[in-house]
TIDREN-97536 format. One record per residue (C-alpha): residue in one letter; x, y, z; residue number from 1. Coordinates in steps of 0.25 Angstrom, whole numbers, plus 5000, padded with zeros to 4 digits. Layout:
residues N
(site "a" (X Y Z) NUM)
...
//
This chain:
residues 330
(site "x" (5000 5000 5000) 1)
(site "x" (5006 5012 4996) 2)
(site "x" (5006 5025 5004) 3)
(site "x" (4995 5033 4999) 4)
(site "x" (4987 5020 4999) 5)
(site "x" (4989 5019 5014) 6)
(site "x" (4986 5034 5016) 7)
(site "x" (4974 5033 5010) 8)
(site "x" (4969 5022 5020) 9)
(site "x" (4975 5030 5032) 10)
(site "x" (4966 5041 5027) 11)
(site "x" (4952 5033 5027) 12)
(site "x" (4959 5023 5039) 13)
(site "x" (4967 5032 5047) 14)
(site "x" (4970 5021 5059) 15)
(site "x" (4973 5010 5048) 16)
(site "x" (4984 5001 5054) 17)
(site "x" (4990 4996 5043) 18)
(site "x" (4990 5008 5034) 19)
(site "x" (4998 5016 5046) 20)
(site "x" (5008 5007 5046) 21)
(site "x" (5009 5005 5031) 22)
(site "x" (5008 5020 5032) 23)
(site "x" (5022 5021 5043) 24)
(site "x" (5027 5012 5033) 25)
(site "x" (5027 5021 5021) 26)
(site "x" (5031 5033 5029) 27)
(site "x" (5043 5025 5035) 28)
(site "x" (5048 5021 5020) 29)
(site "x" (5045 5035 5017) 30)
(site "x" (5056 5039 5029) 31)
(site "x" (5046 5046 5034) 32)
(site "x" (5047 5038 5049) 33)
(site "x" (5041 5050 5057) 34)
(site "x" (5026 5048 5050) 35)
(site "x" (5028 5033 5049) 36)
(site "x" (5031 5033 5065) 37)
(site "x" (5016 5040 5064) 38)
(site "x" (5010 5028 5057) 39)
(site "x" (5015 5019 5063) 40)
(site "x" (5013 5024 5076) 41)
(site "x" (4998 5028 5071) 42)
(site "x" (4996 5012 5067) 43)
(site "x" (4999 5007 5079) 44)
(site "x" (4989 5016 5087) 45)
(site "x" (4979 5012 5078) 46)
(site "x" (4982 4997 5079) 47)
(site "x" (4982 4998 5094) 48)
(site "x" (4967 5003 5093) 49)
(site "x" (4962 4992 5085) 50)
(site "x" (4956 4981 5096) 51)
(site "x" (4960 4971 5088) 52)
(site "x" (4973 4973 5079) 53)
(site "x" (4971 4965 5065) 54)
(site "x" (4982 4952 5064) 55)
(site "x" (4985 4960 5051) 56)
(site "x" (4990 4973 5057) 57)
(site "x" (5000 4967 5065) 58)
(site "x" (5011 4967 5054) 59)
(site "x" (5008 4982 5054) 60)
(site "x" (5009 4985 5067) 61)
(site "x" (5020 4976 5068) 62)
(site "x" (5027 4987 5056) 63)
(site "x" (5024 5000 5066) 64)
(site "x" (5030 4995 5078) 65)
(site "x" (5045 4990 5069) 66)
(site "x" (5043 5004 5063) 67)
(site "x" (5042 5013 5075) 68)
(site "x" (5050 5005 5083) 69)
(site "x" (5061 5007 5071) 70)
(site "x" (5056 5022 5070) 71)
(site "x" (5060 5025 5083) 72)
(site "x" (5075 5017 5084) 73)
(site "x" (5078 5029 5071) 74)
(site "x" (5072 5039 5078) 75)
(site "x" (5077 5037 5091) 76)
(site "x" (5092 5037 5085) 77)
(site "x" (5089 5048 5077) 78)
(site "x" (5086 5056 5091) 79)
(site "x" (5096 5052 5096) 80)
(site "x" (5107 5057 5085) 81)
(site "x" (5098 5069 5085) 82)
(site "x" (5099 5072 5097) 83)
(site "x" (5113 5071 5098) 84)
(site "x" (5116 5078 5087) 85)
(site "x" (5108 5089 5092) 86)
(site "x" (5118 5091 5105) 87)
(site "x" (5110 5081 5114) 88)
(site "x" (5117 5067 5115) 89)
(site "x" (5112 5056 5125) 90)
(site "x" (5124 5060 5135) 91)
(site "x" (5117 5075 5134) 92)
(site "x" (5103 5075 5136) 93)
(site "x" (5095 5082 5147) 94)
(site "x" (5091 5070 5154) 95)
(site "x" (5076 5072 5153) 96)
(site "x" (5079 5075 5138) 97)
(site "x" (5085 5061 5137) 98)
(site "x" (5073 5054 5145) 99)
(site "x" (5062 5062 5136) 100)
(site "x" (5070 5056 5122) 101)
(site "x" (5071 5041 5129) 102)
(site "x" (5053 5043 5131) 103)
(site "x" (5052 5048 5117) 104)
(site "x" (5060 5038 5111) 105)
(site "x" (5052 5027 5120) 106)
(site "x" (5064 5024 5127) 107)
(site "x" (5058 5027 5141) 108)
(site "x" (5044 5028 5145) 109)
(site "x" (5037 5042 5150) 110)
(site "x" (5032 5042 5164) 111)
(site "x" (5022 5053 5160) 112)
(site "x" (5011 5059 5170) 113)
(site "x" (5002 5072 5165) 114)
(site "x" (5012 5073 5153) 115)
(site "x" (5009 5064 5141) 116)
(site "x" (5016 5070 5128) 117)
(site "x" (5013 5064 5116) 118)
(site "x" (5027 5066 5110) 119)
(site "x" (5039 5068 5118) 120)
(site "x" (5040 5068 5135) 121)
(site "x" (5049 5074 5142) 122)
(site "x" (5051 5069 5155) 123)
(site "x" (5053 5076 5169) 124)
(site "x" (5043 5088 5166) 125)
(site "x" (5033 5093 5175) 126)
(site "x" (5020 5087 5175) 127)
(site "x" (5011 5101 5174) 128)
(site "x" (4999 5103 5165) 129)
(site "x" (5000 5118 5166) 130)
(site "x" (5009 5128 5169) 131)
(site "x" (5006 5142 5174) 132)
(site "x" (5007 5156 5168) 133)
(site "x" (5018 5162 5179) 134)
(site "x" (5028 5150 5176) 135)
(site "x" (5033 5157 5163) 136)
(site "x" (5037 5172 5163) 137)
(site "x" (5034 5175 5149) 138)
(site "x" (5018 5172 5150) 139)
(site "x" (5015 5186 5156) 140)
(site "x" (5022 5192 5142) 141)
(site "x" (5012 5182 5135) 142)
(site "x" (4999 5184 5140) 143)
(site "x" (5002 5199 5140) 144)
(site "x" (5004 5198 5125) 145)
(site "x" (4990 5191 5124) 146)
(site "x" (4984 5203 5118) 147)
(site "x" (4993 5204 5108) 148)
(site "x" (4993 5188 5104) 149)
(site "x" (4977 5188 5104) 150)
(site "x" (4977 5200 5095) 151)
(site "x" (4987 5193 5085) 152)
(site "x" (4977 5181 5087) 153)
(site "x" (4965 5190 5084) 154)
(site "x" (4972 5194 5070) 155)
(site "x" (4972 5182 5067) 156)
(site "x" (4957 5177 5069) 157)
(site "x" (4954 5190 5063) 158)
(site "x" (4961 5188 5049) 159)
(site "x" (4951 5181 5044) 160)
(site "x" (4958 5171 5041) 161)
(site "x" (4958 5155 5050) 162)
(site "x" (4975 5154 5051) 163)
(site "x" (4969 5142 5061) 164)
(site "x" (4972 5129 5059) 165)
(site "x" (4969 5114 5067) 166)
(site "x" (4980 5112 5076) 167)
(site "x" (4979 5098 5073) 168)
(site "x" (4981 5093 5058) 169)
(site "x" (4982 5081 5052) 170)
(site "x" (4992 5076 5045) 171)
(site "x" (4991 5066 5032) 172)
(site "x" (5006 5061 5034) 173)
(site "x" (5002 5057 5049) 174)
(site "x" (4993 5045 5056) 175)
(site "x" (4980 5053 5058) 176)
(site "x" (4977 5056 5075) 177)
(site "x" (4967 5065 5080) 178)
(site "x" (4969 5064 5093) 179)
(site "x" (4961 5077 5095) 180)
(site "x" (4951 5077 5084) 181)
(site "x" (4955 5088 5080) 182)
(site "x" (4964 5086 5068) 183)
(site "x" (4961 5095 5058) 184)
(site "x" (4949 5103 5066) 185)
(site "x" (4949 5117 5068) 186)
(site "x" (4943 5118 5081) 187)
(site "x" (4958 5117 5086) 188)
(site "x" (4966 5126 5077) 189)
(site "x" (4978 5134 5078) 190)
(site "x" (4988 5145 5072) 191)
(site "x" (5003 5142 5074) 192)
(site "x" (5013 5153 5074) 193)
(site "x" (5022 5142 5076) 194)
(site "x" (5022 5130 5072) 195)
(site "x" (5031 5118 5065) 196)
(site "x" (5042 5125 5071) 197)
(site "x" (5041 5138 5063) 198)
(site "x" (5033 5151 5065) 199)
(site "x" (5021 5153 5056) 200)
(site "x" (5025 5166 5049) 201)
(site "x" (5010 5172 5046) 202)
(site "x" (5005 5169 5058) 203)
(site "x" (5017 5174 5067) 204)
(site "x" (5014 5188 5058) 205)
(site "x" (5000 5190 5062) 206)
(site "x" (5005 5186 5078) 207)
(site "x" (5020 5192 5081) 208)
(site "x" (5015 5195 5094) 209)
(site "x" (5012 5181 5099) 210)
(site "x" (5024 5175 5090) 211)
(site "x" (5033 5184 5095) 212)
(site "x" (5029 5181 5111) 213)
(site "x" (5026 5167 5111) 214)
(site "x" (5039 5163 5101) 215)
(site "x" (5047 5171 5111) 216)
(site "x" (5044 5161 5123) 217)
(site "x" (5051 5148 5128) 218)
(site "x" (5046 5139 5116) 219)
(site "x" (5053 5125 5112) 220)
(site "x" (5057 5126 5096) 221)
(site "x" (5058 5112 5091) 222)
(site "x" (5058 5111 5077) 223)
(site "x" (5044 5109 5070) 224)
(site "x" (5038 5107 5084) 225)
(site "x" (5039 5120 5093) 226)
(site "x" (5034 5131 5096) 227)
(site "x" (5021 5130 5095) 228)
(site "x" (5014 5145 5094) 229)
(site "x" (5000 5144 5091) 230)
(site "x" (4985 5149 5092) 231)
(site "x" (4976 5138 5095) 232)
(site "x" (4961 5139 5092) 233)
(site "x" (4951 5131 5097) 234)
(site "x" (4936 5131 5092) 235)
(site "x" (4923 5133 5102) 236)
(site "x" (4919 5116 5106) 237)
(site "x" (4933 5112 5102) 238)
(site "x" (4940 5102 5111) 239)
(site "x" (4955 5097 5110) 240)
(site "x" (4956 5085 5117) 241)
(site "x" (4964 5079 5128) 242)
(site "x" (4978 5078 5121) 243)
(site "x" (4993 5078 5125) 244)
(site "x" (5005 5086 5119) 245)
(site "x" (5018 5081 5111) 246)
(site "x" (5028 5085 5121) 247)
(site "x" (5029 5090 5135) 248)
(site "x" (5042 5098 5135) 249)
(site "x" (5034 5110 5131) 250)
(site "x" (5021 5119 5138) 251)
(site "x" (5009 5123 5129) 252)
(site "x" (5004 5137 5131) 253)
(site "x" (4991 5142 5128) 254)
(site "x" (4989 5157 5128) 255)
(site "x" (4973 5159 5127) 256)
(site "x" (4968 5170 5117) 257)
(site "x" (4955 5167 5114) 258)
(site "x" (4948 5160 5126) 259)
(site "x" (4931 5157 5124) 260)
(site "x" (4924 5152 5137) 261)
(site "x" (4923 5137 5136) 262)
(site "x" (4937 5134 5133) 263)
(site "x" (4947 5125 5142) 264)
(site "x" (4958 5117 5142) 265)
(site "x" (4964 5106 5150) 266)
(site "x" (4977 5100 5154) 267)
(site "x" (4979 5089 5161) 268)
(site "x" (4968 5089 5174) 269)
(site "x" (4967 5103 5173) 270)
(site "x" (4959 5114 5166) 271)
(site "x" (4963 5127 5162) 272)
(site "x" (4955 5138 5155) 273)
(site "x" (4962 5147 5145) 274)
(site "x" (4962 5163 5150) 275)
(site "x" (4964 5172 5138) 276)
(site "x" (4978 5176 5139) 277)
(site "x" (4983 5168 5149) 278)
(site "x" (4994 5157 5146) 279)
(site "x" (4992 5143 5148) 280)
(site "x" (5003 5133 5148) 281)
(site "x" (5003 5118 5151) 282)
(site "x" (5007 5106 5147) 283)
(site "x" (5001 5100 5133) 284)
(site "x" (5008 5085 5135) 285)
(site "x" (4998 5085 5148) 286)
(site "x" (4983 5082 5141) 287)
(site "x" (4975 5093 5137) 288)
(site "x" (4964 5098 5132) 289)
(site "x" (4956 5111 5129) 290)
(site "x" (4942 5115 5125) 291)
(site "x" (4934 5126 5119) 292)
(site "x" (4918 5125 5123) 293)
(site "x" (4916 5141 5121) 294)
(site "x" (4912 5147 5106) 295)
(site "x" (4924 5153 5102) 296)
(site "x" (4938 5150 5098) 297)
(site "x" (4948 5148 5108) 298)
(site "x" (4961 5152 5103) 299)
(site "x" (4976 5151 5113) 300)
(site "x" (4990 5153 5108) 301)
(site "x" (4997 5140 5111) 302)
(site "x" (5013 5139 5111) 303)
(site "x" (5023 5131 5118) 304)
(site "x" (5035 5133 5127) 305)
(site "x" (5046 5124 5134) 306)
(site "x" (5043 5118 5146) 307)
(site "x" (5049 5126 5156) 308)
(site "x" (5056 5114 5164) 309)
(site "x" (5065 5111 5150) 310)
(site "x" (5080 5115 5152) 311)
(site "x" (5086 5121 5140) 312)
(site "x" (5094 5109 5139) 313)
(site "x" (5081 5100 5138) 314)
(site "x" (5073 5108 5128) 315)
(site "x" (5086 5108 5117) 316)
(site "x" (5085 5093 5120) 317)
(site "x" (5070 5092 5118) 318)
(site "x" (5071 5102 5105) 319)
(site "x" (5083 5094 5099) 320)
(site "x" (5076 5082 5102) 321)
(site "x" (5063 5087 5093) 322)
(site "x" (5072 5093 5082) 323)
(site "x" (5076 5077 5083) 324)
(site "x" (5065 5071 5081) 325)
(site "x" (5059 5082 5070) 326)
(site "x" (5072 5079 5061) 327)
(site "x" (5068 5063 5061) 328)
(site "x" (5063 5063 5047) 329)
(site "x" (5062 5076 5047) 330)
//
């Protein structure tokens, strides 16, 4: 079965066993090992959601497993010489660093509590869903600058013209997940100022201001991964449902612009509500989840910064590590 063959049953059959794994397999002979890892990975889930596995499908299963298990011996050892390369050497790592890349690599297991990443753990961190306003120095700049940020936002509605866009969008060359059921859907849109590691030129134009001050603040720069600067809109009855973040070397701000009556937001056991020009920082690898039950948008601006208890030492370690694993098959 050729590959456009088996894309074609992935899209009427998204889940179809066999035609993920034939799918890993064309990426992997393509060298494409990041997006057949996905396949792969995307099969057995779905396998291991079937009461009852078809004798046919063992080969295939069979297949995956070889194949990541192979997958990550190459990519392990290409961290590894990365890493070194990049001035960190085994003999040379902060030793939290050393234990986050052992849990990544699946050489040690994560004794997590609150904290459940999706990506990458880093061990030794405080278990806190929020943090407050007073612990960082330059929120008071911020929040006085909120004028400012929401009249730039304001412009923006006010073109005329939707620069909105779903925050999450799916991706042909990837196994479908809608974890949220909001792929594609509008109700949770956003406008970057960064993202994929650059600054979007037009919209930075139409909002110097709160590129100028949030760009300024302690944000990690890793590749096409960070910082993250961006309004997020979420529509009257929308929901985002409980979910985790990617990583939990990093806190999540939201800055509140636009705040109807109706709206909430979780972390963890606790709830919060947003206050119009008020900073709210936390923890996205601890479950969250937020609400808009009023009848207008809710808009915040969202970016990230460093967790504060990171010497520099450990955030070059952690951002060479990503530059890493971002050059695999780049």
């Amino acid at each position: 079965m050729d590959e456009a063959t088996i894309d074609r049953v992935l899209e009427r059959e998204p889940f179809d066993v066999r035609a993920l794994v034939l799918k890993g397999d064309c990426r992997k002979q393509a060298g494409d090992d990041r997006t057949a890892v996905a396949f792969y990975n995307a099969a057995l889930r779905a396998a291991a959601k079937q009461d009852r596995l078809p004798i046919a499908l063992e080969p295939y299963i069979v297949r995956a497993q070889q194949a990541l298990q192979e997958s990550a011996q190459v990519f392990e050892r290409h961290l590894e010489a990365d890493l070194t390369r990049r001035g960190f050497p085994p003999d040379a790592r902060p030793p939290r660093f050393q234990e986050s890349l052992e849990i990544l690599t699946g050489r040690r297991q994560a004794r997590l509590q609150l904290q459940r990443p999706g990506g990458y753990y880093y061990p030794g961190l405080p278990q806190r869903r929020y943090y407050e306003r007073d612990e960082f120095p330059w929120v008071a700049e911020l929040e006085a600058a909120v004028p400012r940020i929401r009249a730039e936002l304001e412009g923006l509605l006010a073109s005329g013209e939707d620069r909105f866009t779903p925050y999450m969008v799916s991706d042909p060359n990837r196994p479908r997940r809608d974890v949220h059921s909001l792929v594609d859907n509008p109700d949770w849109s956003t406008l970057y100022l960064w993202e994929n590691g650059q600054p979007i030129a037009d919209h930075v134009a139409r909002c110097p201001e709160t590129f100028r001050i949030v760009s300024a603040l302690d944000q990690p720069r890793i590749t096409v991964r960070a910082p993250v600067i961006m309004f997020s809109r979420l529509s009257p009855g929308a929901h985002i449902p409980p979910h985790t973040g990617v990583l939990n070397t990093r806190l999540i701000c939201h800055l509140p612009l636009i705040v109807p009556p109706g709206c909430g937001f979780r972390v963890g056991g606790e709830t919060r509500q947003w206050k119009e020009g008020e900073l709210l920082v936390f923890d996205d690898t601890v479950e969250h989840e937020a609400w808009n039950h009023g009848s207008s948008d809710r808009i915040v601006l969202i970016f990230d910064i460093w967790r504060p208890e990171l010497s520099e030492q450990e955030r070059r370690a952690i951002t060479a590590l990503f530059e890493a694993v971002d050059s695999y098959h780049a």
